[in-house]
N, C-alpha and C positions, 0 to 999 in steps of 0.2 A: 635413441633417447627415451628415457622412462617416463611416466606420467610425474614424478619428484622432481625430473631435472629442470632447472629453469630453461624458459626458451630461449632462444636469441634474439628475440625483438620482446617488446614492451608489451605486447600483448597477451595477456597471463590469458585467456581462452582458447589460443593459439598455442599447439604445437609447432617445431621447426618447419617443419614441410608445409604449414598455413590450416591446419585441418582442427576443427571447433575440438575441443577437449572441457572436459570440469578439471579443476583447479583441484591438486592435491591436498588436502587440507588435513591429513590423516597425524602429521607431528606436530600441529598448530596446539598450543595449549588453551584449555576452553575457557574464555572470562566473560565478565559479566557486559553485555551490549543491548541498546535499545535504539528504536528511529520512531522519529513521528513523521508523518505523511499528511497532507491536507489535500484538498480537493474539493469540489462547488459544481451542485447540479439547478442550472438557473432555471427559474419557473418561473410563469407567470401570474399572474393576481387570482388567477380562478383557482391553482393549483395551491399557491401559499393558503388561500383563504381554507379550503378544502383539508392541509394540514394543519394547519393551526383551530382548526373544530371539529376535528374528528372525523370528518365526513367524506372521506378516500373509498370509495366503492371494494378497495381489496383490502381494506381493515388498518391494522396498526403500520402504515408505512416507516417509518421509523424502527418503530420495534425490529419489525425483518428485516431492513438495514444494517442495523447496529449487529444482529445475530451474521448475516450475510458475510459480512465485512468479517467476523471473527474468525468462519469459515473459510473465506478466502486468504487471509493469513498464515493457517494452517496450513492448506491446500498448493501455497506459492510453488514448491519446489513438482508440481503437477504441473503446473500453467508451464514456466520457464526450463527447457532444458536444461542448464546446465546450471540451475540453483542447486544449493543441496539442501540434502535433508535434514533441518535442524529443529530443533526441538523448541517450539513457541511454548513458551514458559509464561507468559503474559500478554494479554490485548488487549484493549480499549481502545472502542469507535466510537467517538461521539458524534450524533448529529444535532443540529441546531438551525430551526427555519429563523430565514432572515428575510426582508423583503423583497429579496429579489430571487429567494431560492434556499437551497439546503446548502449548507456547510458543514464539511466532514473533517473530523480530524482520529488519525487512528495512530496508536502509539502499542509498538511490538518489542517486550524485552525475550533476551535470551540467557543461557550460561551457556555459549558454546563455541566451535571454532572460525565464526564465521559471523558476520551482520545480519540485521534485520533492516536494511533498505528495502530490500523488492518485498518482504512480506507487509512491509510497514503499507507501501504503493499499492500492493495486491490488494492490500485489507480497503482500501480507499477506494479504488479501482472497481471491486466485487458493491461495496456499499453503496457504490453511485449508480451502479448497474440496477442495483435491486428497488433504489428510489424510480426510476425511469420507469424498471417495468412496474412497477406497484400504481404510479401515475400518467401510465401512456394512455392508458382510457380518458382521463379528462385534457390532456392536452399533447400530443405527439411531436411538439415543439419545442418538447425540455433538453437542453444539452448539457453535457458534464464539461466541467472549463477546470483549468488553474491546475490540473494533480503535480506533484510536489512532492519533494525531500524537503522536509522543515530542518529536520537536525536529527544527529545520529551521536552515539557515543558509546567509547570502549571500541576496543579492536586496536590493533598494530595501528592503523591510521589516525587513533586520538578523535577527540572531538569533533564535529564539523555543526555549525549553524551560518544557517540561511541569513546572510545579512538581511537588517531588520528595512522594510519598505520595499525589498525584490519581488518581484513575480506574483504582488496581489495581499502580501504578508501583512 
C-alpha cells in the first residue's frame, strides 16, 4: 500500500497494518481556509489588577502573548507530528483581560491543501503559555481552561461553527 492509497479503516493517520502515517495531501488542490481557536487563562484579582495597569514585573504581558501565539502558529507542524507543513498566510491573537482572566482568541488563514485547526489551537495554546510565564511571579495559580475550535472554514469538509452557548462560547 502507497502513502496515496486509501486505508481500510476510517482512520486517515493510519496505514493498513495500523502504523501513524501523514496524510497524503500532495493532489489536494490548494483553497482558501481559516480557524479561529479561543482559550482563557484564569487569574486572580492581583494578576488582573497588575494587567490592566501595567505593572507585570516581565513588562508587556500581552504584547508577548499576542507575538507568542503568532509564533506558535507558524511553528504547529514542529509541535505535532504528523501536521504538515503549510503556509500560515495570516494570524491574529487577540487578547482581552476580563475579570476573571485573559481571553484569547486567535484566528489562522491559509491558501493551501490542508486546514488551520491545529495552527489556529497551537496559536492559542503558545499565547496562554506565554501569559502564565509572563505572570507566574505574581501568582503560580493561573490556569489555562476552555481551548477550543470556534469555527473553521474552506476545505473538502465545508464550514464548521461551534454551536452558539457550547463549551464556555
Amino acid at each position: 500500500m502507497t502513502a496515496r492509497d486509501t486505508p481500510a479503516h476510517p482512520f486517515t493517520h493510519l496505514d493498513s497494518a495500523g502504523q501513524a502515517r501523514m496524510v497524503d495531501v500532495t493532489d489536494k488542490v490548494p483553497t482558501v481556509r481559516s480557524a479561529t481557536a479561543a482559550g482563557f487563562v484564569a487569574c486572580g484579582p492581583k494578576v488582573v489588577a497588575a494587567l490592566r495597569d501595567g505593572s507585570t514585573p516581565k513588562g508587556d504581558v500581552l504584547a508577548v502573548a499576542r507575538i507568542a501565539g503568532i509564533q506558535g502558529a507558524k511553528k504547529c507542524a514542529d509541535l505535532l507530528p504528523l501536521a504538515h507543513v503549510i503556509g500560515v498566510h495570516g494570524a491574529a491573537v487577540d487578547l482581552v483581560v476580563e475579570d476573571a482572566g485573559v481571553r484569547i482568541i486567535a484566528t489562522v488563514r491559509t491558501a493551501d491543501r490542508t486546514g488551520v485547526e491545529m495552527e489556529a489551537l497551537t496559536a492559542v495554546s503558545v499565547a496562554a503559555l506565554a501569559v502564565v510565564d509572563m505572570v507566574k511571579g505574581l501568582d503560580k495559580s493561573v490556569m489555562i481552561e476552555n481551548m477550543r475550535l470556534i469555527t473553521k472554514t474552506g476545505g473538502k469538509s465545508g464550514d464548521w461553527h461551534r454551536p452558539a452557548g457550547s463549551s464556555g462560547d
